[in-house]
C-alpha positions in Angstrom: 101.4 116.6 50.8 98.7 117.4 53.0 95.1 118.2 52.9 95.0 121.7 52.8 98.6 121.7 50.0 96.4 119.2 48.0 93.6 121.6 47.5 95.8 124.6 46.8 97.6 122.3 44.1 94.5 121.0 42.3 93.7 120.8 39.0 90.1 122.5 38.1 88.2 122.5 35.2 85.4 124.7 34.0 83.4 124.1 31.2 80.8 127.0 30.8 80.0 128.8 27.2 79.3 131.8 29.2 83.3 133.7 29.1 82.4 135.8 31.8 81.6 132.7 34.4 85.3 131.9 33.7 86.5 135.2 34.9 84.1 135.0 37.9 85.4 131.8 39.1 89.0 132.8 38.7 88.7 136.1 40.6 87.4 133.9 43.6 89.5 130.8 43.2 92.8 132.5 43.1 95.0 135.2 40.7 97.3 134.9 38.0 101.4 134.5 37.5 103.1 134.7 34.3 103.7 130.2 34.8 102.7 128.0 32.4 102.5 124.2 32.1 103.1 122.0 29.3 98.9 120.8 29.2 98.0 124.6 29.3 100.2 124.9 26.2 99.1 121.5 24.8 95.3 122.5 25.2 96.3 126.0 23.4 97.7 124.1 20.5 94.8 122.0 20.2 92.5 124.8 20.3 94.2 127.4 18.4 94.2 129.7 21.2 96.9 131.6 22.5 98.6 129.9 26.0 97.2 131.1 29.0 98.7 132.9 31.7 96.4 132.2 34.3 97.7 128.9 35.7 97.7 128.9 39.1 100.6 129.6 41.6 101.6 127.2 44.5 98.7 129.2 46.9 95.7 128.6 44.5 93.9 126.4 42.2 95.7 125.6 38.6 92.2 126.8 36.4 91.4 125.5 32.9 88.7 126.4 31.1 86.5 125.0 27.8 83.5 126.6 26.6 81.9 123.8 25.1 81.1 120.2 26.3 83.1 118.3 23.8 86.2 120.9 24.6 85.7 119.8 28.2 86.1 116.2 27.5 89.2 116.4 24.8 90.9 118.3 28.2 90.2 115.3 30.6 91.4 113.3 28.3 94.9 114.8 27.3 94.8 115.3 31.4 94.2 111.5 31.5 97.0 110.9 28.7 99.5 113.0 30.4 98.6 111.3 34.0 98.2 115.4 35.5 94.3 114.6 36.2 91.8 117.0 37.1 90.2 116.9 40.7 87.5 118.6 39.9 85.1 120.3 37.3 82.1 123.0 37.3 80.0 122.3 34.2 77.0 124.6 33.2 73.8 122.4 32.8 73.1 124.4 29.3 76.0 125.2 27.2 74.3 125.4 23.6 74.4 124.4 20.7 76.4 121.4 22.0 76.3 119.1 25.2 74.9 119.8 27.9 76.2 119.6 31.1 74.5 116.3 32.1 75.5 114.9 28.7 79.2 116.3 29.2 79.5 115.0 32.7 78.4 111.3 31.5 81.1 111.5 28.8 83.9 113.0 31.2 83.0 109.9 34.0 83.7 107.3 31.2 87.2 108.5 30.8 87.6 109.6 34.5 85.4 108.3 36.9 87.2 110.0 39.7 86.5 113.6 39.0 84.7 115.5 41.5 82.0 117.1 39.3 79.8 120.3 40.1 76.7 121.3 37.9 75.9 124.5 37.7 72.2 125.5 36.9 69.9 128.5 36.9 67.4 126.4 34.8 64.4 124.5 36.6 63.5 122.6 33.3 66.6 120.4 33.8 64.9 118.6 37.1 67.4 116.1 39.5 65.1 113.4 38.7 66.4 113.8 34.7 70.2 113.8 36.0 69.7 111.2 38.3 68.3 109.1 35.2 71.2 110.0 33.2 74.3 109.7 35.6 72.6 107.9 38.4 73.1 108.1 41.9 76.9 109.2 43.0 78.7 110.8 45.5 80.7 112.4 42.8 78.5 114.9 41.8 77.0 118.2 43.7 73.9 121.0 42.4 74.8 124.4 42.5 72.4 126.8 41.5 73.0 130.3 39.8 73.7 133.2 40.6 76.0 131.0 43.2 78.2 132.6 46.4 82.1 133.0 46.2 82.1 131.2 49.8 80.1 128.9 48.5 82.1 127.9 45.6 85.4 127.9 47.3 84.3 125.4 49.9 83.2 123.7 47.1 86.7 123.2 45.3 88.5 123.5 49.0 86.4 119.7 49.7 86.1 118.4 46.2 89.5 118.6 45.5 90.8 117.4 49.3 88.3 114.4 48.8 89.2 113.4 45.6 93.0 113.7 46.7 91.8 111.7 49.8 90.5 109.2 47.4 93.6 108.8 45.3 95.4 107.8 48.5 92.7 105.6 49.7 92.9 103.6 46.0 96.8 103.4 47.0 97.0 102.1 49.7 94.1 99.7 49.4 96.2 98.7 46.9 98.7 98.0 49.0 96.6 96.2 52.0 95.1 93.9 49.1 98.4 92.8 48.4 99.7 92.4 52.6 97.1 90.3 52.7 97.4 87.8 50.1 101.0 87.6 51.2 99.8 87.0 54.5 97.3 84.4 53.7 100.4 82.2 51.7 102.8 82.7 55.2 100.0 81.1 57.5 99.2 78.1 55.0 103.1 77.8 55.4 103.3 78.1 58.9 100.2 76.2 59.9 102.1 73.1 61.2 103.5 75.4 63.7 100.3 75.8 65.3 99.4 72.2 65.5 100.2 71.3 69.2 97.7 74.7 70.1 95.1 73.0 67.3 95.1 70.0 69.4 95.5 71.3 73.0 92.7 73.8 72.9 90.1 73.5 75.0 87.3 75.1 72.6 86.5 72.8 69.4 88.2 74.0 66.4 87.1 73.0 62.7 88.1 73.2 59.1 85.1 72.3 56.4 85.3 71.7 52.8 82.6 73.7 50.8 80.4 70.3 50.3 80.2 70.4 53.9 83.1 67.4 54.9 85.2 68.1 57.8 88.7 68.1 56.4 90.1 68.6 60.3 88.8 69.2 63.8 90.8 68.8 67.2 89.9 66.6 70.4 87.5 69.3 71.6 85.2 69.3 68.5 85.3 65.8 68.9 84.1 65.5 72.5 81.4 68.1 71.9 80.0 65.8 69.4 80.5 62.8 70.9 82.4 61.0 68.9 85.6 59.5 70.6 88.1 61.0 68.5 88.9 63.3 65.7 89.7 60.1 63.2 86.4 59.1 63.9 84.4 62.3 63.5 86.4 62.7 60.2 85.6 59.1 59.1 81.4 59.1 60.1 81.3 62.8 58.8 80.4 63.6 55.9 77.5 66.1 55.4 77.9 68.3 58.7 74.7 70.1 57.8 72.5 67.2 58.1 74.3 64.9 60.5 75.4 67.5 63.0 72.6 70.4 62.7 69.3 69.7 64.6 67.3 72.1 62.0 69.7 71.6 58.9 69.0 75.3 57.7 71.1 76.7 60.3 74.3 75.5 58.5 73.3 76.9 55.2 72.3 80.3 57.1 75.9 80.5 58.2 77.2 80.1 54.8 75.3 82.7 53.4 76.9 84.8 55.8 80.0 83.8 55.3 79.7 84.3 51.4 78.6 88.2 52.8 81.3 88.6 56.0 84.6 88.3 56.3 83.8 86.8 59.6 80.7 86.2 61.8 81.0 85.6 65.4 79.1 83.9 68.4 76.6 81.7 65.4 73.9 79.7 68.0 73.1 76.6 66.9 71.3 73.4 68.2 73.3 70.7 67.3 72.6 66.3 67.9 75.8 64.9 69.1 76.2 61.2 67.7 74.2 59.6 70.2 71.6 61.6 69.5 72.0 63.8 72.9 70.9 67.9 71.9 73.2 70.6 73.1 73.5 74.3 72.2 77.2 76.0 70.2 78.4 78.8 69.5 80.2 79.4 66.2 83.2 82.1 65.2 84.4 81.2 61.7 85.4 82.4 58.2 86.2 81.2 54.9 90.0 80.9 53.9 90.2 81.6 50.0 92.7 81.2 47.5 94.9 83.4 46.0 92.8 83.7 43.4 89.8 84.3 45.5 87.8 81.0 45.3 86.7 79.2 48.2 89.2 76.9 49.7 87.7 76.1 53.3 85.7 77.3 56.2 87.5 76.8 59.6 86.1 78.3 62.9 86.2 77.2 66.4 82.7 76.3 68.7 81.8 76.7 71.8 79.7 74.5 74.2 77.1 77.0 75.9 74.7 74.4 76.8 74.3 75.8 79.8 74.6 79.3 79.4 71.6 78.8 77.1 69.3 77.2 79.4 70.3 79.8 81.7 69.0 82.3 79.7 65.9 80.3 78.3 65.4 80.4 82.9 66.1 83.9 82.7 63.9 85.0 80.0 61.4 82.5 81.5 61.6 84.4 84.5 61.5 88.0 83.1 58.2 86.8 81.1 56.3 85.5 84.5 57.8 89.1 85.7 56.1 90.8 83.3 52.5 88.7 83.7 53.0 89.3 87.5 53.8 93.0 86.9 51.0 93.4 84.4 48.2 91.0 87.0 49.8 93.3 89.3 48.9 96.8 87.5 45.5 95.2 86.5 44.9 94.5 90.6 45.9 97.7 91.4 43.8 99.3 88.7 40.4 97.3 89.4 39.2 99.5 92.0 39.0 102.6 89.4 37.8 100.2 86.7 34.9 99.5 88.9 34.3 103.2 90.5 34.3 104.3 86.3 31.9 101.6 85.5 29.8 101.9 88.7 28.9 105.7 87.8 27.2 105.2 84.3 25.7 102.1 85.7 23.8 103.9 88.8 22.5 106.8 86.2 21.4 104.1 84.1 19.8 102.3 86.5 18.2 105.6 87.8 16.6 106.4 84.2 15.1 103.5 83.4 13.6 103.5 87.3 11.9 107.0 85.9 10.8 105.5 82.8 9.5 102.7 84.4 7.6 105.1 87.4 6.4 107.1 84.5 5.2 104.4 81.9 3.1 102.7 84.8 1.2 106.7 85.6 1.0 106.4 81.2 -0.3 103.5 80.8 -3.1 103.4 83.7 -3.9 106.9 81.6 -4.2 105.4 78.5 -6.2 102.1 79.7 -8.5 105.2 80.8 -8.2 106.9 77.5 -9.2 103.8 75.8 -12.5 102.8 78.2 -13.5 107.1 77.5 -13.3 106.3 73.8 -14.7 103.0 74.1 -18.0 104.9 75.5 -17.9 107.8 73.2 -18.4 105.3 70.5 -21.3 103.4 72.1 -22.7 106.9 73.4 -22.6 106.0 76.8 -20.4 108.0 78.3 -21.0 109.0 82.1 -20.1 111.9 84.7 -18.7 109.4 86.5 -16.2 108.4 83.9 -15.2 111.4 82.6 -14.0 112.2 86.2 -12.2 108.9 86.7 -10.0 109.8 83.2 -9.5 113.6 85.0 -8.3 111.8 88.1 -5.7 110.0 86.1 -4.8 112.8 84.2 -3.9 115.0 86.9 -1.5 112.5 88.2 0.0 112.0 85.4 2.7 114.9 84.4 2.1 114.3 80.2 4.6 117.7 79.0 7.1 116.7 81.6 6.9 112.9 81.0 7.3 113.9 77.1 10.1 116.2 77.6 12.1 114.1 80.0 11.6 110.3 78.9 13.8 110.6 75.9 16.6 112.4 77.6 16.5 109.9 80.4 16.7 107.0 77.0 19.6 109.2 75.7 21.4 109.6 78.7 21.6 105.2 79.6 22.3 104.6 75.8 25.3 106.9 76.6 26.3 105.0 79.9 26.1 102.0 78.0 28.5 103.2 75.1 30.7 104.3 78.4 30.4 101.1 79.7 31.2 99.3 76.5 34.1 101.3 76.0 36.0 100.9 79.0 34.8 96.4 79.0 36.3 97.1 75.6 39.5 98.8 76.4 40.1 96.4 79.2 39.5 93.5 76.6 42.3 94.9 74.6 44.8 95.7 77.5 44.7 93.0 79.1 44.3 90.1 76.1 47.6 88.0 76.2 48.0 88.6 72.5 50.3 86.8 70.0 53.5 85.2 70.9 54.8 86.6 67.4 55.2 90.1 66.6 51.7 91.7 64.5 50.8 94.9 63.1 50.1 96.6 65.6 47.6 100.3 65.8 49.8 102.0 68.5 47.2 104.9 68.6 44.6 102.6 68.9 46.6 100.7 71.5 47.1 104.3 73.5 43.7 105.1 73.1 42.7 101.8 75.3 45.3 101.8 77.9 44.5 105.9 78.4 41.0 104.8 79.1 42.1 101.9 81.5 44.0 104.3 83.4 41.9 106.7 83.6 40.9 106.8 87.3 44.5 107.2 87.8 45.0 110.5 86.5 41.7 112.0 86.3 41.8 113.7 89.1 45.0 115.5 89.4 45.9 115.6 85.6 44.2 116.8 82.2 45.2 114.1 79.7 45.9 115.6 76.1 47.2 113.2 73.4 48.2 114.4 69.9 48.6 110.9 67.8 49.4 111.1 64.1 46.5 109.6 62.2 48.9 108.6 59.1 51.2 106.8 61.7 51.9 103.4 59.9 51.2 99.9 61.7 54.5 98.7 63.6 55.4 94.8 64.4 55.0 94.8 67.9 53.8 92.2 70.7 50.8 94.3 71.6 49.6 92.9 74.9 53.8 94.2 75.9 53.5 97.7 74.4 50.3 98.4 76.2 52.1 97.3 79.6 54.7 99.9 78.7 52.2 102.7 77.8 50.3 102.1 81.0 53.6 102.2 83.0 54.6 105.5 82.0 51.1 106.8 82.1 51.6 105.5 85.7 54.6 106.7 86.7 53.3 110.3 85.0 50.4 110.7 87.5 52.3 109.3 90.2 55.0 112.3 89.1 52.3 114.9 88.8 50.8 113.5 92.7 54.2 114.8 94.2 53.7 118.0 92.3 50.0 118.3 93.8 51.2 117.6 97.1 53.4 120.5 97.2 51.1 122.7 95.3 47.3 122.4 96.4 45.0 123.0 93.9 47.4 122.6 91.0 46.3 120.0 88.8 48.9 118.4 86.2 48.9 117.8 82.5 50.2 114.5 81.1 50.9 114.7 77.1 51.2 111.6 75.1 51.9 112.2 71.2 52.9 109.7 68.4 54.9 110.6 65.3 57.1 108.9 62.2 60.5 109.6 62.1 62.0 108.4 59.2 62.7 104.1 59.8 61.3 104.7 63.4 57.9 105.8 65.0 58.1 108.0 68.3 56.3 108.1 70.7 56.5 110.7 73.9 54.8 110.7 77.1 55.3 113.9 79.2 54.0 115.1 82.7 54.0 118.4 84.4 55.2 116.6 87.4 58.2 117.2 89.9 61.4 115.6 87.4 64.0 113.3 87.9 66.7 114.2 90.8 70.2 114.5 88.4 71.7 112.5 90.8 69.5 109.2 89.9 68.7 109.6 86.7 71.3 106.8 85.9 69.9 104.1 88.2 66.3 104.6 87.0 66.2 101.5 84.5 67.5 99.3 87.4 65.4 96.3 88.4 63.8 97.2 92.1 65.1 100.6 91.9 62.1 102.9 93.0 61.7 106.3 94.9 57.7 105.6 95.8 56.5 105.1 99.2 56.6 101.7 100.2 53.2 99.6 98.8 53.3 102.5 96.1 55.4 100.3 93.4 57.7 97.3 93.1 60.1 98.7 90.9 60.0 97.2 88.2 57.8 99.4 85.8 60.8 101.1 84.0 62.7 97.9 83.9 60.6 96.0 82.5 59.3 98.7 80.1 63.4 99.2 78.7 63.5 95.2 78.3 60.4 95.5 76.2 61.2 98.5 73.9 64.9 97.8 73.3 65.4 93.6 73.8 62.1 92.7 72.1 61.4 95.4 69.6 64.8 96.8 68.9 63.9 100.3 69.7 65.1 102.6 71.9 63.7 104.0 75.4 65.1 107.4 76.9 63.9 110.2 78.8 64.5 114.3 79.1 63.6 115.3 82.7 64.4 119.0 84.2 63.5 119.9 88.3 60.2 121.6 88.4 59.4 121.2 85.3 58.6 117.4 84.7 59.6 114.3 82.2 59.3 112.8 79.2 59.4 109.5 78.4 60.6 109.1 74.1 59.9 105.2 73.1 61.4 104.7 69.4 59.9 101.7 67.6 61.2 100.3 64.2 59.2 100.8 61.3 58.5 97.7 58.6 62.0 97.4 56.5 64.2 98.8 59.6 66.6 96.5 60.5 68.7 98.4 62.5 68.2 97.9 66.2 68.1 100.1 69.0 71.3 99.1 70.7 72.7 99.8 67.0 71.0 103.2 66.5 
C-alpha cells in the first residue's frame, strides 16, 4: 500500500460531546456508503446504539465517533483487541461532565501509544504549558484551535495518518534489521579465522581489548608501533593499556565513553609512549563487539601511526599563527600613521589652549599682584595718583570679560582632547593586546567599538560609519585579540571597497554598516559597505590564501583567509558573504553561543 492508499484507508477517531462537530468532520473527510465493519457493529453493541452507516469507502477515511472521553478509550481499546488500530484521533479539550481531552488523550497513549492525536480547543484557560505537564513533550500530538478550516483539517488526517502508517513500517522493519544484525554478528565470530592471514599482513595496527583494558589480540603492526617485538610480547607485558600505553591515561577512558555512546568513532588522536618510552601520535577507528544479548564482549579497532602528519600540522598551525602576528604587526604598521594623524590633532588644540591660558594667567596675575598693592594702600590710606594709574595700565591690557568667557572653554575643550586621546591609547590597548591562549568571554560590541576607533583614519574620509549592536547580545567564547583582527580586516577591505566606488564617483562618499544580533545558538554579526561588490566570476577564490584584487603594496592577501581560518577552524562559526555589482558587500560572521556545540562546518 502506498502513502497516499494508507491515508484514504485510515482509521479515525473523534471524540467530541458536541454531535454537530461529528457531522462537520465527516462532510469534510469523506461521505457515506451503506458498508459496515464488524468494530462499527461491535462499538454499536456496546453502546446501545444503532450501527452506523457512515464507515468509510475505499476513497476516504473509515470515521468513528464517541462523545465522551471514556467512550473514546473503550473504542481504542476494542480497536487494540481486534488488532484494526486507529491512526489517528481529534479530541475536544472540554467534553463535560467527564474527561477532558488532555485527560482522554493520556488514557488513550497508555493503551496505544502510537496514535496520532489532535486537540481541538477554542478554550484559552487550557494553556500548552498545562498539556505539556500532563502528556509531556511528543511528536504525537498537534493544537488545533476552533472554529478550525476544512483544508486545514484534512492535511491534518492526510499526514497524521501517512506518518503513523510510515511509522508502523518503520517498527517493522527495524524489527527486521535488529534481527539481520544479530545474525550477522554470530557469522563473523564464525568466520573470523578466515580473516586471519589479512589480521596479520596488514600494514595498519589492528587490536582487540577486553573491557578491563587487556589486549586479548593485536597483529605485527600494533606491535611495531609500540615497540614491542612481537605480538606475544605486547600480549604478555600488557595489561592495563590505559596506563601503560596512553601518555595522559584519560584519553583511553574518553574513548570508551564514546564508545558506550557510538556505534563507532573514527580517526581518535592520541599520544601514546611506546615501551621504550619513545612518544608518538595514533589515530584510532574502533567499536565494541557485543553479545547476543547486548553485553560488552570486546573493543577491536585498528591505529594508525600519524607521527608525522601531526607534527606537520603542529608546523602548519605554527606557521598560520606567526601569519596571523605578521598580518596583524602588519595592519598595526600600516595603521600607525592614522593612529598618530588622530592623536596629533587633539594634542595640537591642547597644546594651543593651555598656551592661551598660560598667556592669559600671566596678563591675570600681574593684574591681581596690582590689585593687591591698590588694596594694600587703601587700607594704610596711602594711596597715590601714581598708583592708581599703574593698576589702570594693567587693566587695560588685560581683556577680564573675554579672559572669563574664554578660559573655561579653552579648559573644556583639552579635557575633551584628552578623553580623545585616551580613547583611541585605549582602543589600541585592547586591539592589539595578545590576549589569552584560551578562549574567554568575550564583549564583541565592546570589541567592535575599539577596532572601529583604531580604524578610523581609514574610513573617515570616504565613508560614514553607522553600527547598530544589540545591547542584550550575550558574551561569546572567543580568543579576542583574533576576532578583533577579523573585524578590522573587513572594516578594511570595506573602505578599500568603498575607495573604488569614490574613484569612479567624485564626491560620493560611502557608508560602511556593522550590526550585531542573536540568532538563536549563534550571534551574527554583519559588516556591509556601499562599495563596488564582488565580480561573480571570483567570488569563489576570495578565501584563497594570496588571492587579492588590490594594487600591488595595497594588501598581501591574506586578510580574508586568515579571517575564515579564525571564524570557522577556531571558533566553529561560520564566515560568508552576499555581494551584488554596484551595490556593495556584506560580510555575515556566525559565532556559537555558550551550550552550542554544533560547529560551523556542521551547521
Amino acid at each position: 500500500m502506498n502513502n497516499s492508499d494508507a491515508a484514504n484507508h485510515s482509521r479515525l477517531l473523534i471524540i467530541d460531546d458536541n454531535r454537530a462537530i461529528h457531522d462537520d468532520f465527516r462532510k469534510i473527510l469523506g461521505g457515506r456508503d451503506e458498508s459496515a465493519d464488524p468494530l462499527d457493529e461491535a462499538a454499536a453493541e456496546l453502546f446501545g446504539e444503532e450501527p452506523s452507516t457512515e464507515a468509510r469507502g475505499s476513497n476516504h477515511f473509515q470515521l468513528d465517533s464517541a462523545y465522551q472521553g471514556r467512550d473514546g478509550l473503550a473504542l481504542v481499546q476494542q480497536a487494540v483487541g481486534f488488532d484494526a488500530r486507529y491512526a489517528m484521533a481529534f479530541v475536544d479539550v472540554r467534553m463535560p461532565p467527564g474527561w477532558d481531552g488532555v485527560e482522554t488523550t493520556a488514557r488513550i497513549w497508555e493503551v496505544d501509544p502510537d496514535l496520532q492525536v489532535v486537540i481541538c480547543t477554542a478554550y484559552s484557560d487550557c494553556s500548552w504549558e498545562s498539556m505539556l505537564k500532563k502528556l509531556g513533550w511528543s511528536d504525537r500530538l498537534v493544537i488545533l484551535k476552533k472554529p478550525f478550516d476544512s483544508v486545514e483539517v484534512l492535511q491534518l488526517a492526510n499526514s497524521l495518518s501517512r506518518k503513523w502508517h510510515l511509522l508502523q513500517e518503520s517498527k517493522h522493519k527495524l524489527a527486521g534489521l535488529e534481527e539481520t544484525v544479530e545474525i550477522r554478528t554470530a557469522q563473523m565470530a564464525r568466520e573470523q579465522q578466515e580473516f586471519r592471514d589479512l589480521f596479520e599482513n596488514s600494514p595498519e595496527g589492528i587490536y582487540k581489548i577486553s573491557p578491563s583494558g587487556r589486549v586479548l589480540a593485536a597483529n605485527a603492526a600494533l606491535a611495531e608501533i609500540y615497540g614491542y617485538a612481537s605480538p606475544k610480547e605486547m600480549l604478555e607485558q600488557v595489561t592495563e593499556i590505559g596506563l601503560q600505553l596512553y601518555v595522559d591515561p584519560r584519553r583511553r577512558s574518553e574513548l570508551a565513553q564514546r564508545l558506550d555512546q557510538e556505534r563507532v568513532v573514527r580517526g581518535f588522536e592520541s599520544e601514546i609512549k611506546g615501551r621504550d618510552g619513545a612518544r608518538k601520535w595514533i589515530s584510532e577507528t574502533a567499536c565494541k563487539v557485543t553479545k547476543p544479548d547486548g553485553s560488552l564482549l570486546h573493543y577491536q579497532g585498528f591505529v594508525l601511526d600519524v607521527t608525522a602528519q601531526k607534527n606537520a600540522k603542529m608546523e602548519r598551525d605554527l606557521m598560520e599563527a606567526h601569519m596571523r602576528q605578521a598580518q596583524k604587526l602588519e595592519a598595526v604598521g600600516q595603521l600607525a600613521a592614522g593612529i598618530a594623524h588622530e592623536i596629533n590633532t587633539p594634542v595640537q588644540y591642547i597644546g594651543d589652549n593651555i598656551r592661551f591660558i598660560e598667556e592669559a594667567f600671566v596678563g591675570l596675575g600681574r593684574l591681581l599682584k596690582d590689585y593687591q598693592q591698590l588694596a594694600a594702600a587703601v587700607q594704610s590710606n596711602t594711596v597715590t595718583p601714581e598708583l592708581m594709574a599703574e593698576v589702570e595700565s594693567s587693566a587695560s591690557k588685560v581683556d577680564i570679560g573675554y579672559a572669563i568667557l574664554q578660559i573655561p572653554l579653552a579648559i573644556q575643550e583639552s579635557l575633551e582632547g584628552v578623553a580623545h586621546v585616551a580613547k583611541i591609547v585605549k582602543a589600541m590597548k585592547e586591539f592589539s593586546h595578545p590576549g589569552a591562549k584560551q578562549k574567554v568571554a568575550c564583549d564583541l560590541n565592546r570589541a567592535i567599538e575599539a577596532t572601529v576607533t583604531v580604524a578610523r583614519n581609514e574610513w573617515k574620509y570616504i565613508a560614514h560609519m553607522e553600527t547598530d549592536l544589540d545591547p542584550s547580545l550575550p558574551k561569546v567564547q572567543c580568543l579576542p585579540s583574533e576576532f578583533n583582527q577579523v573585524i578590522l580586516n573587513l572594516i578594511v577591505n570595506a573602505a578599500h571597497a568603498i575607495g573604488d566606488a569614490v574613484k569612479q564617483s567624485p564626491g560620493f562618499k560611502g557608508v560602511i554598516h556593522i550590526s550585531t544580533r542573536q540568532d538563536g545558538p549563534w550571534v551574527e554579526i554583519r559588516v556591509s559597505d556601499t562599495g563596488t561588490g564582488i565580480p561573480e566570476a571570483i567570488r569563489h577564490r576570495v578565501f584563497e590564501p594570496f588571492f587579492t584584487t588590490k594594487e600591488v603594496g595595497k594588501g598581501t592577501g591574506q586578510g580574508l583567509t586568515i579571517a575564515h581560518s579564525v571564524i570557522v577552524d577556531q571558533h566553529g562559526g561560520t564566515l560568508t558573504f552576499e555581494s551584488e555589482m554596484g551595490r556593495g558587500t556584506t560580510f555575515v560572521i556566525r559565532l556559537p553561543t555558550a551550550g552550542n556545540n554544533t560547529s560551523g562546518k556542521e551547521s
